[in-house]
PANU-899695 format. One record per residue: residue number from 1; x, y negated, z of N, C-alpha, C in turn; residue in three letters. Coordinates in nm, 2 decimals, decimal comma, m for minus. Example, Ala and Ser with C-alpha at 12.3 -4.5 7.8 and 13.67 -1.06 7.14 Angstrom:
drendren nr->1&nc1->1,32&nc2->0,57&nc3->0,78&cac1->1,23&cac2->0,45&cac3->0,78&cc1->1,32&cc2->0,33&cc3->0,78&rest->ALA
drendren nr->2&nc1->1,28&nc2->0,22&nc3->0,71&cac1->1,37&cac2->0,11&cac3->0,71&cc1->1,29&cc2->0,00&cc3->0,79&rest->SER
END
This chain:
drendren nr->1&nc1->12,52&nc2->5,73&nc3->13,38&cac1->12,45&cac2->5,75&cac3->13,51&cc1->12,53&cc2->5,68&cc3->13,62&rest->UNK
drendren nr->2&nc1->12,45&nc2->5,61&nc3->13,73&cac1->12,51&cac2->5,53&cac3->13,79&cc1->12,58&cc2->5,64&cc3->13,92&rest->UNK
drendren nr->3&nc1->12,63&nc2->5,57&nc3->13,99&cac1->12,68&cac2->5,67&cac3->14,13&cc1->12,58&cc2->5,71&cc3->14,18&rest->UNK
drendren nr->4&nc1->12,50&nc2->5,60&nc3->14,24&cac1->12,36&cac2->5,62&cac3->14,30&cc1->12,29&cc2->5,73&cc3->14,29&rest->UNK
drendren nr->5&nc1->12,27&nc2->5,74&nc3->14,14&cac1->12,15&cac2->5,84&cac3->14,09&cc1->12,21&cc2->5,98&cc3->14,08&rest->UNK
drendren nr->6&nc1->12,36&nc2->5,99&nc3->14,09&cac1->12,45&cac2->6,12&cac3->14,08&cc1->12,44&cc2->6,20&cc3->14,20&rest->UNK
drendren nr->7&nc1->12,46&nc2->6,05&nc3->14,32&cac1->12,43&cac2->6,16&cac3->14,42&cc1->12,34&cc2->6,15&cc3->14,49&rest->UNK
drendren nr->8&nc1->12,18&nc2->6,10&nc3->14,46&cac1->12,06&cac2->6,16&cac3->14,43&cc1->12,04&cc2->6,29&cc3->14,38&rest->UNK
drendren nr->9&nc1->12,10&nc2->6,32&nc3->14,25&cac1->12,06&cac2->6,45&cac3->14,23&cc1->12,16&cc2->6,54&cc3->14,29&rest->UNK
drendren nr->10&nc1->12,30&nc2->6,53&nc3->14,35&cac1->12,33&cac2->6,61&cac3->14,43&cc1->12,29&cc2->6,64&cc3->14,52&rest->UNK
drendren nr->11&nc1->12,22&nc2->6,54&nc3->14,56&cac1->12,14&cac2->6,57&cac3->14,75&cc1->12,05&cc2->6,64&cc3->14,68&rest->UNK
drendren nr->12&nc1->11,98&nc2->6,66&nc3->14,59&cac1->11,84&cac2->6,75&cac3->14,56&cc1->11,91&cc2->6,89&cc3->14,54&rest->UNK
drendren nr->13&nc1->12,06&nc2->6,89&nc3->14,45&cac1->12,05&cac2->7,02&cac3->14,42&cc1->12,10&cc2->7,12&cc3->14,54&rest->UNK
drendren nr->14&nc1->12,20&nc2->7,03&nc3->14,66&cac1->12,19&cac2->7,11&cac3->14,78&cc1->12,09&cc2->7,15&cc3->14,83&rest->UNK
drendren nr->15&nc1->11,98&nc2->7,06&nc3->14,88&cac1->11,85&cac2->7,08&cac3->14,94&cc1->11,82&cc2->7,14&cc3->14,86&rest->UNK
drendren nr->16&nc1->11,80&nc2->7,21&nc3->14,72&cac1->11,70&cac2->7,36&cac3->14,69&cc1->11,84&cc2->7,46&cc3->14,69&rest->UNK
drendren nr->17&nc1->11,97&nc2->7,44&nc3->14,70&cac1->12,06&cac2->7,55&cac3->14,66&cc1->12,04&cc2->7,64&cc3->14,88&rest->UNK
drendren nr->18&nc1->12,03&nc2->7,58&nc3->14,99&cac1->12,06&cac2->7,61&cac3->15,07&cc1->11,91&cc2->7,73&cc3->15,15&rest->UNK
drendren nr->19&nc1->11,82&nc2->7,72&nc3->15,11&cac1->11,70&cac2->7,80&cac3->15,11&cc1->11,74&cc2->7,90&cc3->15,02&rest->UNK
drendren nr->20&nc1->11,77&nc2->7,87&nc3->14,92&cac1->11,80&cac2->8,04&cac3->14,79&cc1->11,92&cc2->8,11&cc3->14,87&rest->UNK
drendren nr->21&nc1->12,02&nc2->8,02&nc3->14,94&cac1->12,15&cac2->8,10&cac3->14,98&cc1->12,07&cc2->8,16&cc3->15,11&rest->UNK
drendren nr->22&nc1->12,03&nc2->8,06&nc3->15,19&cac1->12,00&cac2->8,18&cac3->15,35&cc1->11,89&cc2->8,30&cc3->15,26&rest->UNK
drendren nr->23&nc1->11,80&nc2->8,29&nc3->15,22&cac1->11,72&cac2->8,40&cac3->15,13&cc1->11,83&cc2->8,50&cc3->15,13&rest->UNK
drendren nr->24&nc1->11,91&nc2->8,46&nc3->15,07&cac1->12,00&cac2->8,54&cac3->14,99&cc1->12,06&cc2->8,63&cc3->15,13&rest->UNK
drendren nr->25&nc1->12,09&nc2->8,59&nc3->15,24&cac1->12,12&cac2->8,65&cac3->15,32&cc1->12,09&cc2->8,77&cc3->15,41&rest->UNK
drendren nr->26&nc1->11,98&nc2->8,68&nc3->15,44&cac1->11,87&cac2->8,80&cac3->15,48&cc1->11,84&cc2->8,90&cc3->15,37&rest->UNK
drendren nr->27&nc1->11,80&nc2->8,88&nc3->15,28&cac1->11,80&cac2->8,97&cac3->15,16&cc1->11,94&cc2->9,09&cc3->15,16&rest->UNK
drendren nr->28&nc1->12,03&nc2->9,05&nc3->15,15&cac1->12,14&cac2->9,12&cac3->15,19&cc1->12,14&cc2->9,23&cc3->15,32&rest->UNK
drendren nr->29&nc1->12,04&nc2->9,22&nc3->15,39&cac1->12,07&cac2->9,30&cac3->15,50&cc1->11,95&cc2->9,45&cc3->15,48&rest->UNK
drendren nr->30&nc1->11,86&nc2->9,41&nc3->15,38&cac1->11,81&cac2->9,58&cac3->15,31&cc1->11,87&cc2->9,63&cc3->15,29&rest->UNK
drendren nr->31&nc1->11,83&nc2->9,76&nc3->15,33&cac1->11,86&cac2->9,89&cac3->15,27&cc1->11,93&cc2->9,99&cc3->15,42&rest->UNK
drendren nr->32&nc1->12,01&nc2->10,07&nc3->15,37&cac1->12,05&cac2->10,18&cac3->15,50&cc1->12,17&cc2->10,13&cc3->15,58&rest->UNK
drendren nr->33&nc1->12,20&nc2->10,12&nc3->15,69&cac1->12,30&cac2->10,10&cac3->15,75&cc1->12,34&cc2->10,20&cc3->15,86&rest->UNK
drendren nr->34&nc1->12,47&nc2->10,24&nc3->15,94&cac1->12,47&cac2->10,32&cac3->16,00&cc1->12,55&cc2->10,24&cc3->16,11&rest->UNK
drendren nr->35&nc1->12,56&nc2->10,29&nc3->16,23&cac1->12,63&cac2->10,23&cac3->16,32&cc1->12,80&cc2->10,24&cc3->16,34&rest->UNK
drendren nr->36&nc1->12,89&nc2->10,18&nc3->16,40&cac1->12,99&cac2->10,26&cac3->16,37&cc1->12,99&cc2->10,28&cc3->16,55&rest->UNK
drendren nr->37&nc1->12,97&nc2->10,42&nc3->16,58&cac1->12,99&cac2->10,44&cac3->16,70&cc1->13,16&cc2->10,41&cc3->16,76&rest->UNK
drendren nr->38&nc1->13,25&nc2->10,46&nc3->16,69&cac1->13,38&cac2->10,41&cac3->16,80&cc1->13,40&cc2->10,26&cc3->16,79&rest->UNK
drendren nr->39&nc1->13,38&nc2->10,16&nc3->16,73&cac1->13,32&cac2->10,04&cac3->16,75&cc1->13,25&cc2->10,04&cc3->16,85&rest->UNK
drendren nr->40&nc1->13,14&nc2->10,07&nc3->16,87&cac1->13,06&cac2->10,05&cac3->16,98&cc1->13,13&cc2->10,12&cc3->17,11&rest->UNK
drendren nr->41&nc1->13,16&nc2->10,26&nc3->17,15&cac1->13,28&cac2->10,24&cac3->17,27&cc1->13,35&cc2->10,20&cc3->17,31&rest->UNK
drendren nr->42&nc1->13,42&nc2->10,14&nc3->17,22&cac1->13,58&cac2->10,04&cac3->17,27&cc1->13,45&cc2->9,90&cc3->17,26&rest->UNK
drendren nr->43&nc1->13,37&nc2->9,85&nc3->17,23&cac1->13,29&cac2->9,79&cac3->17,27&cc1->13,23&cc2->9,75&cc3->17,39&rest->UNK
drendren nr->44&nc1->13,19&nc2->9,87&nc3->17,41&cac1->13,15&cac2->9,86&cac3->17,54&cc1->13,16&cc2->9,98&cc3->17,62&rest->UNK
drendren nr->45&nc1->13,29&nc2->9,98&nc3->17,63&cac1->13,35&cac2->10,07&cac3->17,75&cc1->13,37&cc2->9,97&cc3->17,92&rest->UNK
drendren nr->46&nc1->13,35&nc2->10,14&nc3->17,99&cac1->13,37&cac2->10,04&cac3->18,15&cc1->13,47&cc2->10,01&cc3->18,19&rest->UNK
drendren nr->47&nc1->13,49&nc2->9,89&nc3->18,32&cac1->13,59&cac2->9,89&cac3->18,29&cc1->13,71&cc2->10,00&cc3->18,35&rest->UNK
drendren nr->48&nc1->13,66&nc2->10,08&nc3->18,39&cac1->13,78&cac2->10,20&cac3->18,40&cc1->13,89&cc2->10,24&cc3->18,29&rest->UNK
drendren nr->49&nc1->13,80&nc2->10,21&nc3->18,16&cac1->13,84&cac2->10,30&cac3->18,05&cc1->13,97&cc2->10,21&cc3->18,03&rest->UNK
drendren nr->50&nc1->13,90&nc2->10,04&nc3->18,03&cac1->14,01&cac2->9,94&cac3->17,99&cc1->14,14&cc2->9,97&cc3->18,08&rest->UNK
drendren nr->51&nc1->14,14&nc2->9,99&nc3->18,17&cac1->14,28&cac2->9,99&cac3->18,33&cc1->14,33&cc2->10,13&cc3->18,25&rest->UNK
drendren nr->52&nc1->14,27&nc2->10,24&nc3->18,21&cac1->14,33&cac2->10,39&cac3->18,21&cc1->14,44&cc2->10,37&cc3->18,12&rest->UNK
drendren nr->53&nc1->14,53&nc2->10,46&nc3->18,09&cac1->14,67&cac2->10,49&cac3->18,00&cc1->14,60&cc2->10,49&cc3->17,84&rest->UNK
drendren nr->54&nc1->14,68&nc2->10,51&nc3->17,78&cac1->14,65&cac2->10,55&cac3->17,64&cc1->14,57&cc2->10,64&cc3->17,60&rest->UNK
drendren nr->55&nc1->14,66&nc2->10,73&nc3->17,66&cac1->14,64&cac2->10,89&cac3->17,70&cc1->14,49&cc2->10,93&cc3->17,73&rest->UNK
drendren nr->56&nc1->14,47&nc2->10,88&nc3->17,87&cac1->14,31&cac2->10,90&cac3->17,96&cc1->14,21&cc2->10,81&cc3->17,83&rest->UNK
drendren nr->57&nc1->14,26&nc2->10,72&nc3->17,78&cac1->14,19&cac2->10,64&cac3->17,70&cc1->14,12&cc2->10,72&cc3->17,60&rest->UNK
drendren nr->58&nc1->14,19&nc2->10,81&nc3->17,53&cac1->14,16&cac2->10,88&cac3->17,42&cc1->14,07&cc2->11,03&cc3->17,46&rest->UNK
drendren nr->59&nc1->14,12&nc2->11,04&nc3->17,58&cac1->14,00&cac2->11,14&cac3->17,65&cc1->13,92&cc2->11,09&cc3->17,67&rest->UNK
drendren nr->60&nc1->13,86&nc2->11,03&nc3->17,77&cac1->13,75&cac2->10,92&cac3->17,78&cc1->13,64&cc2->10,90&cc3->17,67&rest->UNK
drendren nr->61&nc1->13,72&nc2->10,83&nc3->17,54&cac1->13,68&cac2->10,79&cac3->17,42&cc1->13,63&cc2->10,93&cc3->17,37&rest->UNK
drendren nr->62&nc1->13,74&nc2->11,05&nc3->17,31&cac1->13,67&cac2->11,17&cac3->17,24&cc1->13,53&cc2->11,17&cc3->17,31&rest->UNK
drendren nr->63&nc1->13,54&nc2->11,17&nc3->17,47&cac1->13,39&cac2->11,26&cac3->17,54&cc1->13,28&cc2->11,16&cc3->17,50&rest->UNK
drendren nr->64&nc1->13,32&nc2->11,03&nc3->17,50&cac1->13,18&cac2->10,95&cac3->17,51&cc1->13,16&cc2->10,99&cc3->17,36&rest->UNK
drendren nr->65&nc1->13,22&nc2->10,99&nc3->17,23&cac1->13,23&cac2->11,03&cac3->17,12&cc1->13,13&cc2->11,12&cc3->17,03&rest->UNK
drendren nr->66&nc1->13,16&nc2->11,26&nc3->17,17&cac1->13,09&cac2->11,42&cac3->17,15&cc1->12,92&cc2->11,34&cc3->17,19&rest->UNK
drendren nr->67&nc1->12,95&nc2->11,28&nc3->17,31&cac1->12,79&cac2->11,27&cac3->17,33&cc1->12,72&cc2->11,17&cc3->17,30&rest->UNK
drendren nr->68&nc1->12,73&nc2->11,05&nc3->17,23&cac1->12,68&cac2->10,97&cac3->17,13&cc1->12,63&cc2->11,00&cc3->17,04&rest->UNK
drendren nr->69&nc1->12,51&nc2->10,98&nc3->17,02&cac1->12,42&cac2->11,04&cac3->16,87&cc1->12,46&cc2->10,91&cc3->16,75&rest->UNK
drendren nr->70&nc1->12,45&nc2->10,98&nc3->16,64&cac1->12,47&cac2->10,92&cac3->16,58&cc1->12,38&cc2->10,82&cc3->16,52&rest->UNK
drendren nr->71&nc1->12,36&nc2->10,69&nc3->16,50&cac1->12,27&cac2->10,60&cac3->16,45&cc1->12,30&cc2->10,51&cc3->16,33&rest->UNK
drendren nr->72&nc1->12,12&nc2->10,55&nc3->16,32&cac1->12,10&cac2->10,40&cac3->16,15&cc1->12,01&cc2->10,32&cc3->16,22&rest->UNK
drendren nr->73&nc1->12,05&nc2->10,21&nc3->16,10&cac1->11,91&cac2->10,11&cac3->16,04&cc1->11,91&cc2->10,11&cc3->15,94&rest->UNK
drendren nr->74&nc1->11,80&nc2->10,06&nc3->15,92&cac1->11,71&cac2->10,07&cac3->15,77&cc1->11,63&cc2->9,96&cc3->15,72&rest->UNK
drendren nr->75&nc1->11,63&nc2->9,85&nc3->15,72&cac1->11,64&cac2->9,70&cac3->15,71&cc1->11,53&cc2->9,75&cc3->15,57&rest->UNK
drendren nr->76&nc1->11,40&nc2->9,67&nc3->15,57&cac1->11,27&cac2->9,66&cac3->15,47&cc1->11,31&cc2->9,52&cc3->15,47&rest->UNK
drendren nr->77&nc1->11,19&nc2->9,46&nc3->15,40&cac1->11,16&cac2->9,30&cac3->15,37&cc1->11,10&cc2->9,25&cc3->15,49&rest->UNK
drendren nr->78&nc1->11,03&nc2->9,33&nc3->15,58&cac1->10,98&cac2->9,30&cac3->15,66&cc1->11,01&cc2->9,38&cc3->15,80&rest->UNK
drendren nr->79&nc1->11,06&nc2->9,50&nc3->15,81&cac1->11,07&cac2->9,56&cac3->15,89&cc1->11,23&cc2->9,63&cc3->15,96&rest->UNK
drendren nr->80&nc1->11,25&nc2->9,65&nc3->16,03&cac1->11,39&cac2->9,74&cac3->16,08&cc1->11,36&cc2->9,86&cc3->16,14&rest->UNK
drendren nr->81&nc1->11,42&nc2->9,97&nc3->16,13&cac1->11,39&cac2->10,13&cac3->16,17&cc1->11,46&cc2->10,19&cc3->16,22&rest->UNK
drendren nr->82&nc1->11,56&nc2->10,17&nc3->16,35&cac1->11,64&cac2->10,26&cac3->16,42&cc1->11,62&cc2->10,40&cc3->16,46&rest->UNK
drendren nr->83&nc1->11,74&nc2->10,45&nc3->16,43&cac1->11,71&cac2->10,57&cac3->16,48&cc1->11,85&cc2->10,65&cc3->16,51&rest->UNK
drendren nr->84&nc1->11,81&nc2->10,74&nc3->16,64&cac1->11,93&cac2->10,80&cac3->16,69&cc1->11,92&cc2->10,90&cc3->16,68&rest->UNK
drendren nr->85&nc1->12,02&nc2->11,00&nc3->16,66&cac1->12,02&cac2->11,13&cac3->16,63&cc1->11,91&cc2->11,21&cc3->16,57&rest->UNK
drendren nr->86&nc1->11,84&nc2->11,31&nc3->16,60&cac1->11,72&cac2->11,35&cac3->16,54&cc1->11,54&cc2->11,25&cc3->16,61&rest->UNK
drendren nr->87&nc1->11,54&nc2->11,16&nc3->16,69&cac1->11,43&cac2->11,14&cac3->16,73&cc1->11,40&cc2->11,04&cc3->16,62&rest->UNK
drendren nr->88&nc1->11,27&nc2->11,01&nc3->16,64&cac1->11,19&cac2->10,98&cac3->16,55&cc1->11,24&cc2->10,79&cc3->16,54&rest->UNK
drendren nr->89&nc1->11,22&nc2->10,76&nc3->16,40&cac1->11,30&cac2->10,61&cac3->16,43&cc1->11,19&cc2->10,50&cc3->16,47&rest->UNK
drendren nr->90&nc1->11,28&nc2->10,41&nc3->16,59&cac1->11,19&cac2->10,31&cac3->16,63&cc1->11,16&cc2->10,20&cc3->16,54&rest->UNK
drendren nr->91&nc1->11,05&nc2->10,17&nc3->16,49&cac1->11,05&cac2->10,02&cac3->16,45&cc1->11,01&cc2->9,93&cc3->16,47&rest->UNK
drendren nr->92&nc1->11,03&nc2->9,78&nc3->16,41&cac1->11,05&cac2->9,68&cac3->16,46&cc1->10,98&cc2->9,59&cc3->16,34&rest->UNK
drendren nr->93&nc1->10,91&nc2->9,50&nc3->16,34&cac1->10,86&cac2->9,42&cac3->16,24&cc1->10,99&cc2->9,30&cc3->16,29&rest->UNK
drendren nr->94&nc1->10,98&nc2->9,24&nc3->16,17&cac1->11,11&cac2->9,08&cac3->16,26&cc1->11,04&cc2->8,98&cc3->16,18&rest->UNK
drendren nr->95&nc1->11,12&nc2->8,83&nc3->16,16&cac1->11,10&cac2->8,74&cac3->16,10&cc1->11,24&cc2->8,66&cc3->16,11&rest->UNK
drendren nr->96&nc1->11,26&nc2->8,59&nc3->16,03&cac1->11,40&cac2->8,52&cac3->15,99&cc1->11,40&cc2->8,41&cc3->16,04&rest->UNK
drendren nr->97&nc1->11,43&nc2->8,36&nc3->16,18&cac1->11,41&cac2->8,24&cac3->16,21&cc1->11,50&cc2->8,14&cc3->16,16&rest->UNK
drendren nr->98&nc1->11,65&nc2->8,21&nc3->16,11&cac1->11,77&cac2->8,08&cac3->16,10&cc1->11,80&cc2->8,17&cc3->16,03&rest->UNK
drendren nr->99&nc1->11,91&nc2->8,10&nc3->15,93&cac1->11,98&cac2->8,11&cac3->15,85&cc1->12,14&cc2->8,03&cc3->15,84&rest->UNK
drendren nr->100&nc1->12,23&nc2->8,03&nc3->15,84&cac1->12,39&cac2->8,00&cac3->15,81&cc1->12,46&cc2->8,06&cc3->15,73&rest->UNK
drendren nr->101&nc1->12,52&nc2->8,02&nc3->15,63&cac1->12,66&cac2->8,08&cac3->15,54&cc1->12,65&cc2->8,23&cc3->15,57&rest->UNK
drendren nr->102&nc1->12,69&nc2->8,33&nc3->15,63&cac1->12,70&cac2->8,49&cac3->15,65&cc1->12,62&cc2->8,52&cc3->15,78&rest->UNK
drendren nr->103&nc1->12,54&nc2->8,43&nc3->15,86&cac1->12,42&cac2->8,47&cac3->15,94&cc1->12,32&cc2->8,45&cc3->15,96&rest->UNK
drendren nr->104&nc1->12,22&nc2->8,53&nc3->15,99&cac1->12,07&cac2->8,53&cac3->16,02&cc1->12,01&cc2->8,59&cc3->16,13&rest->UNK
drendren nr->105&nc1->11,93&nc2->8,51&nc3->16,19&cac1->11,92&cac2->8,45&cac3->16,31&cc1->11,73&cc2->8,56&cc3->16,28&rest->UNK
drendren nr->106&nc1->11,74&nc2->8,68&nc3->16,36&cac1->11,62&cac2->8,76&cac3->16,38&cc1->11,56&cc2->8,71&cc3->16,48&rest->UNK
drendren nr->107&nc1->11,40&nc2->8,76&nc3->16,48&cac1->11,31&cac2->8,79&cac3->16,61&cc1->11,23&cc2->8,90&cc3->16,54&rest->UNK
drendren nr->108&nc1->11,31&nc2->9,03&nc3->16,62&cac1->11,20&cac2->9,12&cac3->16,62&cc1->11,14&cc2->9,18&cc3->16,73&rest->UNK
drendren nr->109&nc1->11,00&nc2->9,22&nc3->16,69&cac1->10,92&cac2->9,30&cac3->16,77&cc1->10,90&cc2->9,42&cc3->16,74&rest->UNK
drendren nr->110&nc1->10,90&nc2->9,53&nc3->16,85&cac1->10,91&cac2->9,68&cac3->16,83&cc1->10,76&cc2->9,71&cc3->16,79&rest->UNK
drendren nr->111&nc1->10,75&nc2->9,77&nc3->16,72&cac1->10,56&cac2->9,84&cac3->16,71&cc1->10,55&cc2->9,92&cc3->16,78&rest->UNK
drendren nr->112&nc1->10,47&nc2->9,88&nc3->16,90&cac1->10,46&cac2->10,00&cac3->16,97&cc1->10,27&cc2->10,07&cc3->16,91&rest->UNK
drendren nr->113&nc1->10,28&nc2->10,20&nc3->16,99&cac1->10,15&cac2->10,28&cac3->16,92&cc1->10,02&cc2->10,26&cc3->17,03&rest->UNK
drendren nr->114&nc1->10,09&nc2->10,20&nc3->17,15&cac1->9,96&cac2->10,18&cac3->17,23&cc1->10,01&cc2->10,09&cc3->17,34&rest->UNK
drendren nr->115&nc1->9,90&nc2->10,03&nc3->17,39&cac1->9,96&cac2->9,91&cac3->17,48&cc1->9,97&cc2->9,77&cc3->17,46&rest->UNK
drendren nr->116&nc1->10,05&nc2->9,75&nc3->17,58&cac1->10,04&cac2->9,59&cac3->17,51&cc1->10,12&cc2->9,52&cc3->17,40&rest->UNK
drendren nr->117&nc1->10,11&nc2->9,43&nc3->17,33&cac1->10,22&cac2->9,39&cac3->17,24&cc1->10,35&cc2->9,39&cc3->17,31&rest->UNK
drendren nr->118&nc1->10,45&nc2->9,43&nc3->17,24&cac1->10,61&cac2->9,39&cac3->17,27&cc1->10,62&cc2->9,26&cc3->17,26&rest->UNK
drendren nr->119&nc1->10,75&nc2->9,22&nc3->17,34&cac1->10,74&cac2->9,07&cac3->17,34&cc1->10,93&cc2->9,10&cc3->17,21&rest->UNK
drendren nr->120&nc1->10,90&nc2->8,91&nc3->17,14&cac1->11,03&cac2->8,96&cac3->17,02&cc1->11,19&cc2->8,95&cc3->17,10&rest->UNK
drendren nr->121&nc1->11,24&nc2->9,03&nc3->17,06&cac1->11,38&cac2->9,06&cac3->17,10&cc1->11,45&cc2->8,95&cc3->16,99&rest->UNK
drendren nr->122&nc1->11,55&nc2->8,87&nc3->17,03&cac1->11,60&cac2->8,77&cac3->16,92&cc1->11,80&cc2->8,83&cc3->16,90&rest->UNK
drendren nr->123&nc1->11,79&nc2->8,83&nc3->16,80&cac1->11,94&cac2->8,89&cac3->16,75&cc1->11,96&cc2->8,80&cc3->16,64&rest->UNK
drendren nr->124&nc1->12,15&nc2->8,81&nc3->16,62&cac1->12,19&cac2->8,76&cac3->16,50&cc1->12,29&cc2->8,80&cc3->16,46&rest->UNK
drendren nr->125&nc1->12,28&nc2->8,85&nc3->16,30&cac1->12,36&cac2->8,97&cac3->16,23&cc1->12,45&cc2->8,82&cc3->16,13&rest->UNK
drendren nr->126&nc1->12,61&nc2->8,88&nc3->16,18&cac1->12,65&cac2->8,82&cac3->16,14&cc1->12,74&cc2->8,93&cc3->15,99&rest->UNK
drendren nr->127&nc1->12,77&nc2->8,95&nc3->15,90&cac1->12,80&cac2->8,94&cac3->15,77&cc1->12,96&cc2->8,93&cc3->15,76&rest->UNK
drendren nr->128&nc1->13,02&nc2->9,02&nc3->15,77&cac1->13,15&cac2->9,01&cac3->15,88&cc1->13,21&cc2->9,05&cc3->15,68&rest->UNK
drendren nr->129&nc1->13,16&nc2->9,14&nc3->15,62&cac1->13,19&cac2->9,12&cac3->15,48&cc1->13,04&cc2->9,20&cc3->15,39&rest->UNK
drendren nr->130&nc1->13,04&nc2->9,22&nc3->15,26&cac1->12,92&cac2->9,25&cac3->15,18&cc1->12,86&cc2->9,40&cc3->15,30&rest->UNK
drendren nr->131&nc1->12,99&nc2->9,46&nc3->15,32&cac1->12,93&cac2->9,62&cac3->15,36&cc1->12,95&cc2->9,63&cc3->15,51&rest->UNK
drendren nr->132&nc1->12,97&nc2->9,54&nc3->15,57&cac1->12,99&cac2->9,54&cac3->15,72&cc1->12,93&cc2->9,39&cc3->15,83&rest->UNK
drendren nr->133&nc1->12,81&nc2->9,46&nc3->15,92&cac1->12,77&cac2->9,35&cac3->15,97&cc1->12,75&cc2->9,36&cc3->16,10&rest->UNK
drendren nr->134&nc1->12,79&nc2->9,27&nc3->16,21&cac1->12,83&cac2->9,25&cac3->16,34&cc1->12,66&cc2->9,19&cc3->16,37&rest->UNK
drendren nr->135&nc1->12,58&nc2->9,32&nc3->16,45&cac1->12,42&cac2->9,27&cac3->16,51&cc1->12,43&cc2->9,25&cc3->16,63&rest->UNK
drendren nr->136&nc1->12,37&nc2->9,15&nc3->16,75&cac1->12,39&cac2->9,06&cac3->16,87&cc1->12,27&cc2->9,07&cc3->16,93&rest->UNK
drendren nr->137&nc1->12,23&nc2->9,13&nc3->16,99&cac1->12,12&cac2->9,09&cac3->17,07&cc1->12,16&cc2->9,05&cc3->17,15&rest->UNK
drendren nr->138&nc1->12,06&nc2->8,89&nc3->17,19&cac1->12,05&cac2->8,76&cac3->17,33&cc1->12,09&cc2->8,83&cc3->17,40&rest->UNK
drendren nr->139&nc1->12,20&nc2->8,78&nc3->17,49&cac1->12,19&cac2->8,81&cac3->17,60&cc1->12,30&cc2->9,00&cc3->17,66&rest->UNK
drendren nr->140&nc1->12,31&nc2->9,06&nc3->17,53&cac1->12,39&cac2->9,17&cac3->17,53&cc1->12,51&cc2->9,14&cc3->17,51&rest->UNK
drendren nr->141&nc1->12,62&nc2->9,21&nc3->17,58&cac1->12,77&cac2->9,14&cac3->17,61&cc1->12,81&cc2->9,16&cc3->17,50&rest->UNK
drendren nr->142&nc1->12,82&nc2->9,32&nc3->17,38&cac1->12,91&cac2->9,32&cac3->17,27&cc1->12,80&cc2->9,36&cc3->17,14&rest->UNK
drendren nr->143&nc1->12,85&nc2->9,35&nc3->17,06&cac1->12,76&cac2->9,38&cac3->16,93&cc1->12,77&cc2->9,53&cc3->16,87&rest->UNK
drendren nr->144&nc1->12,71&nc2->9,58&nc3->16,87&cac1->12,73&cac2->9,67&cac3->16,75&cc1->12,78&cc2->9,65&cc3->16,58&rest->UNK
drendren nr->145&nc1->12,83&nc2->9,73&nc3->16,51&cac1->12,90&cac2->9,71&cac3->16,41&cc1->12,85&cc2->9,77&cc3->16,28&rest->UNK
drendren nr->146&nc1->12,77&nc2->9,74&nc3->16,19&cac1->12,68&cac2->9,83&cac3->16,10&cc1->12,76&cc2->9,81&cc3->15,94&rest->UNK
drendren nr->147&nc1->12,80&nc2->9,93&nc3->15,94&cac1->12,79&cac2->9,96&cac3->15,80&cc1->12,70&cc2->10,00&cc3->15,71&rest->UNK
drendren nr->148&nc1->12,71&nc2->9,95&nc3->15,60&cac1->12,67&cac2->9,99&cac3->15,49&cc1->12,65&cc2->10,13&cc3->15,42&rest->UNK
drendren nr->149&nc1->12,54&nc2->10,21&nc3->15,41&cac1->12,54&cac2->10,32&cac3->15,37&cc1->12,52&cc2->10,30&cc3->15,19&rest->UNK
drendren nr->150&nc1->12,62&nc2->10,41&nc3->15,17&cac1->12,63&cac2->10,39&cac3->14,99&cc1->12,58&cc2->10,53&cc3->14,92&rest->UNK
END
């Protein structure tokens, strides 16, 4: 086989290997996930909290802690299902607009029950390892942090 034609069929077998891998990604993001709330307060704490002592830090932190409900998602083939504490979970139809190595690039839309359509909210869940994934909505300063429910 000449060079030529070797790396002809390597250009082919990347171009179908790189569609099966982003698949593969998104695919990876089914099933239950949960939020990790103290992630999310040191995330996005004010900046008071950042200036306060160790000390005040850790007060601060417990209270926002007590009154933080706790949250999932729930990732379908087609859909996403948030929900906080006992209310009923919001969902979201999406579609996969991009794909990279450990991210995927959402647009989802909430379903609402009456009204006008939602317009799509665009996020990207980055794959920080198999059971832990950093989600980004446009435009929001810090991410939330989602584990993997087992």
């Amino acid at each position: 086989m000449r060079l030529t034609e070797a790396l002809s069929m390597l250009a082919v077998t990347v171009a179908v290997a790189v569609p099966a891998a982003a698949g593969g990604v998104a695919a990876s993001l089914r099933g239950h996930w949960t939020v990790d709330n103290l992630a999310a307060v040191e995330a996005m704490a004010p900046p008071f909290y950042k200036a306060a002592t160790p000390e005040k830090q850790k007060e601060i932190r417990e209270d926002m802690m007590k009154r933080m409900p706790d949250m999932s998602v729930e990732f379908t083939a087609t859909t996403a299902a948030m929900k906080a504490g006992q209310e009923a979970p919001q969902v979201a139809s999406y579609k996969v607009t991009r794909s990279e190595k450990n991210t995927v690039w959402l647009d989802l839309v909430p379903q609402e029950k009456s009204g006008p359509a939602s317009k799509a909210q665009k996020y990207s869940l980055e794959f920080v390892d198999a059971d832990t994934v950093k989600m980004l909505r446009e435009g929001d300063p810090a991410a939330l942090l989602l584990k993997r429910q087992k």
